[in-house]
C-alpha positions in Angstrom: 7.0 -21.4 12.5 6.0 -17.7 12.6 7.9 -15.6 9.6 10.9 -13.3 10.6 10.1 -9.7 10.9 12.5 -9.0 8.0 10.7 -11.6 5.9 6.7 -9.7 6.6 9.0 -6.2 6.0 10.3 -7.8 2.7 6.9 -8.9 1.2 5.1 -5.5 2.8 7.2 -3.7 0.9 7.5 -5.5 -2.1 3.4 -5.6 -2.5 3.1 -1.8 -2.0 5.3 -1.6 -5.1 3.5 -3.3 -6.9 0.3 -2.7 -6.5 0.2 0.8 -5.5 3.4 2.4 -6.3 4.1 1.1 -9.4 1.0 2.0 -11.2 1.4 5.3 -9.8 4.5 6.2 -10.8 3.3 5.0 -14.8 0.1 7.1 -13.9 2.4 10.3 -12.6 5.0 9.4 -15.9 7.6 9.1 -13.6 7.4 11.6 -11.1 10.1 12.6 -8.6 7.6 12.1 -6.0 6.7 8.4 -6.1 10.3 7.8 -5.1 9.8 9.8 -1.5 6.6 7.5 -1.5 9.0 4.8 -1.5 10.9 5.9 1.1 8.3 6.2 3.5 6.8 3.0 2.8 10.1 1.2 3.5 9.9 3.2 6.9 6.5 1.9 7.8 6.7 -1.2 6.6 9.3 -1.9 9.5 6.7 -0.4 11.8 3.9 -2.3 10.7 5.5 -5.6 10.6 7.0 -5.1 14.7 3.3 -4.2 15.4 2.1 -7.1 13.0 4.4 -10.0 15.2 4.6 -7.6 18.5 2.6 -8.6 21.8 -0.4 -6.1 21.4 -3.1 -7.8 20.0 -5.3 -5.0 19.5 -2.7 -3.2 17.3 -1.7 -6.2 15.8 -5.3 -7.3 14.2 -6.2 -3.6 13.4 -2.4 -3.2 11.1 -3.6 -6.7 9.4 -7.0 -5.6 8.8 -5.7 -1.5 7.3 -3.1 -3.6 5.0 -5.1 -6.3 4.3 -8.0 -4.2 3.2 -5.7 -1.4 1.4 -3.4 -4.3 -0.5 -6.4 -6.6 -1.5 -9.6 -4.4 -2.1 -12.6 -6.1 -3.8 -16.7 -5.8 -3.3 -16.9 -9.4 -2.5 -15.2 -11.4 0.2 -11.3 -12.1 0.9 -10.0 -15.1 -1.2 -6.5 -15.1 -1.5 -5.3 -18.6 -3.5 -4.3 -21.1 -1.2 -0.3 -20.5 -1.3 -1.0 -17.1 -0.1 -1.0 -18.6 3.2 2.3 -19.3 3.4 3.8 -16.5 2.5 4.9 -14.4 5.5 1.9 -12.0 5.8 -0.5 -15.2 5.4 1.1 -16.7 8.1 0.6 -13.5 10.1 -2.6 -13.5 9.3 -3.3 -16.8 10.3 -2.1 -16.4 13.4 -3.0 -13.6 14.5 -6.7 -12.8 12.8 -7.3 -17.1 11.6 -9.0 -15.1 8.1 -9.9 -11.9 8.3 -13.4 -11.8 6.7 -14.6 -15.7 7.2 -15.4 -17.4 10.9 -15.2 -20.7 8.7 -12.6 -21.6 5.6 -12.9 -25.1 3.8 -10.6 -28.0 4.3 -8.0 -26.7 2.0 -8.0 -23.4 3.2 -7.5 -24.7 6.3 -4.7 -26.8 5.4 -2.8 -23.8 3.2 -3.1 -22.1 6.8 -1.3 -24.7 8.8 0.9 -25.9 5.9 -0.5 -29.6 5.7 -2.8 -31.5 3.6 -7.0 -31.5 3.2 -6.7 -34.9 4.4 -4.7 -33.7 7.4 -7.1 -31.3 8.3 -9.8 -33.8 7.8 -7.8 -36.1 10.5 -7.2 -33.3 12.9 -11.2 -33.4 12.4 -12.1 -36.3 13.1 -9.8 -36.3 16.4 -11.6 -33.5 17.1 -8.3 -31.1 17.1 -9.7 -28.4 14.8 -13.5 -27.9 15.5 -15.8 -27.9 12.6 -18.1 -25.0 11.3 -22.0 -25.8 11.8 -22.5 -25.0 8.2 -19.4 -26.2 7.0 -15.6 -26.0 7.1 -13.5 -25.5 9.7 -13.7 -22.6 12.3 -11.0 -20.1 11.2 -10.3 -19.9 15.4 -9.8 -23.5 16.0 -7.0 -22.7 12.9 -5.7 -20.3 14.6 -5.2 -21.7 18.1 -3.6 -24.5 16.7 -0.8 -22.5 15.3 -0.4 -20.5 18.3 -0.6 -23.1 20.6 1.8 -25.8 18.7 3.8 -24.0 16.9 3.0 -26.6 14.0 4.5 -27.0 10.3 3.0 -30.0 10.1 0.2 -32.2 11.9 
């Protein structure tokens, strides 16, 4: 079940604090300013979480990938831990990107994504519901589809 756009708001929010605003305001010693930065990052937050979960695709992935990118910068490739992906922006994510640097995650990536078990995913496998990677895993789109499509907590 997708989050509730007051949920993605909530986390949005709470991660620009803390890793942007917060170390700002110690860098500034407190200045005024960081709480107008505040402000207008509660304001957007709304409007990126209605574009994140609203019916423009287009929109939708380039939000994930400006936040993702700004909130989670690093010179080597996007691995949030597992329980990251359910938490309401992972399960944006997931749905609407599958992972936004990888075309292939492992089994338990996989199974943080759709909220069930390796051996779940391994099942959904071998029944040939979520398509394997040629080089390993599973494709992040099969992921993907399946949420949209099922709607599914749990296999």
């Amino acid at each position: 079940m997708p989050p509730s756009r007051q949920e993605l708001i909530e986390q949005l929010t709470r991660l620009i604090d803390i890793r942007l605003l917060d170390p700002l305001e110690i860098l500034l010693d407190g200045h005024e300013g960081v709480e107008s930065l505040r402000a207008a990052v509660h304001k957007r937050a709304r409007i990126w979480a209605t574009t994140m979960v609203g019916p423009d695709d287009q929109a939708a992935v380039g939000t994930i990938m400006r936040v993702v990118a700004t909130l989670y910068p690093g010179d080597g490739p996007f691995h949030p831990p597992l329980d990251w992906w359910r938490s309401p922006l992972g399960q944006v994510v997931a749905r609407r990107v599958g992972h936004p640097t990888a075309p292939a995650v492992s089994y338990a990536v996989a199974g943080a994504m759709l909220g069930i078990t390796r051996q779940g995913v391994h099942d959904l496998v071998s029944r040939g519901k979520l398509a394997r990677h040629p080089e390993g895993g599973v494709r992040c789109s099969s992921v993907r589809d399946r949420l949209l499509t099922e709607g599914i907590r749990h296999a």
